[in-house]
C-alpha positions as CSV (number, residue, x, y, z in Angstrom):
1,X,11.9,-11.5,1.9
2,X,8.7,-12.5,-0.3
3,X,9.2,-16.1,0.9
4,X,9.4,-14.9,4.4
5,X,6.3,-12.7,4.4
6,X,4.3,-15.1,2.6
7,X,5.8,-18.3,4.9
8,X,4.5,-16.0,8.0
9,X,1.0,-15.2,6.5
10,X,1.6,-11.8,6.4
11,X,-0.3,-8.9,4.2
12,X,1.8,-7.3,2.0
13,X,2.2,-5.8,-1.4
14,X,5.6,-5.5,-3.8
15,X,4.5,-1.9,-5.2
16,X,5.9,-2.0,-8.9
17,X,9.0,0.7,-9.7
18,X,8.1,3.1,-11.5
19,X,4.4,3.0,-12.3
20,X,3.7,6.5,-10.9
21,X,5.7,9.7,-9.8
22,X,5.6,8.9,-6.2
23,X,9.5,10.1,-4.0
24,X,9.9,6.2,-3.5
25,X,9.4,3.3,-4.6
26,X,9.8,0.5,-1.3
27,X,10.9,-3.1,-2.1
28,X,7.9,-4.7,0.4
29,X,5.0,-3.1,1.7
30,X,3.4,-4.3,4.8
31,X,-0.1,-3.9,5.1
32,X,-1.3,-5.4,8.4
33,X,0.4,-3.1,10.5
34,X,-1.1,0.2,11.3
35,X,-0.1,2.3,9.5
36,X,1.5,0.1,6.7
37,X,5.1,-0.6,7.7
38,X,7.6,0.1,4.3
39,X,10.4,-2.7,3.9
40,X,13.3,-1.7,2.2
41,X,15.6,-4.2,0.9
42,X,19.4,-3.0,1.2
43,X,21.3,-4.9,-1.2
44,X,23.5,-2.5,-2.7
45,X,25.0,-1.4,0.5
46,X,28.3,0.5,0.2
47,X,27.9,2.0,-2.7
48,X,28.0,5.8,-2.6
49,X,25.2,6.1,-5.0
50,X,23.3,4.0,-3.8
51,X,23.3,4.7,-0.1
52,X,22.6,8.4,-1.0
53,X,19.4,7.3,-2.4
54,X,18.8,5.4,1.3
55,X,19.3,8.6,3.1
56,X,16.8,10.2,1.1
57,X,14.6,7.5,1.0
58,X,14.5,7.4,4.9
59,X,14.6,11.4,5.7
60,X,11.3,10.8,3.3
61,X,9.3,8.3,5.2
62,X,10.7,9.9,8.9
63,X,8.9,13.1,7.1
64,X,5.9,11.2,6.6
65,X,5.5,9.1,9.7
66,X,6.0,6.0,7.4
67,X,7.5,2.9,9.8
68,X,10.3,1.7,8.0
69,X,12.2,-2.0,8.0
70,X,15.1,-2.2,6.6
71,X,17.1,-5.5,5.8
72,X,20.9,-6.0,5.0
73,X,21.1,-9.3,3.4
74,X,25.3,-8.4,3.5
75,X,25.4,-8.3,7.1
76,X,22.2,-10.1,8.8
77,X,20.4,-12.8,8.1
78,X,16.5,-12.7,7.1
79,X,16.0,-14.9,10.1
80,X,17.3,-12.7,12.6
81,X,15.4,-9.6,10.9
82,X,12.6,-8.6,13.4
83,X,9.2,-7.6,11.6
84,X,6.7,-5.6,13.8
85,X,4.0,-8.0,14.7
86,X,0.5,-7.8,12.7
87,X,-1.8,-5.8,14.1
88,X,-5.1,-7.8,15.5
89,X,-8.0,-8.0,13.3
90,X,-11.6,-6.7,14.3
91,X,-14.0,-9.1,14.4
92,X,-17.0,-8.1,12.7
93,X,-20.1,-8.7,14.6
94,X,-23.8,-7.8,13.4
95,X,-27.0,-7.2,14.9
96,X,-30.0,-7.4,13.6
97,X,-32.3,-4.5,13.4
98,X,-35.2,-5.8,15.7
């Protein structure tokens, strides 16, 4: 997925596990959407456990308005995964105070 967003140009960060008490922890956060779009990896898909903590995960950001992307590398491939599109960049223009 890194490869990916970086191959596209995308803005993005890889928030690190377990740095703070925050509900969640996403794999890939996008940060040229508005608001930031969450990716979340689903590599461990099956297990019972594990897609308990996906429920949660996703009842959390629908709470919170957070977009969410989520990728099965099991069953689709990253090519086929559809990304929302960046959002367009302001230009910045200046006048000068006359």
């Amino acid at each position: 997925m890194a490869d990916r967003l970086i191959a596209e140009g995308r803005a993005f960060e890889k928030p690190l596990r377990h740095v703070d008490r925050a509900p969640v922890h996403p794999d890939f956060r996008l940060t040229d959407t508005a608001p930031p779009t969450v990716i979340e990896v689903l590599g461990l898909a099956g297990d019972p456990e594990y897609d308990r903590r996906v429920a949660e995960k996703r009842a959390h950001y629908q709470q919170a308005g957070i977009p969410l992307v989520e990728w099965t590398p099991s069953i689709q491939a990253l090519e086929q995964l559809k990304l929302p599109p960046a959002a367009r960049r302001q230009s910045k223009t200046t006048t000068a105070a006359t």
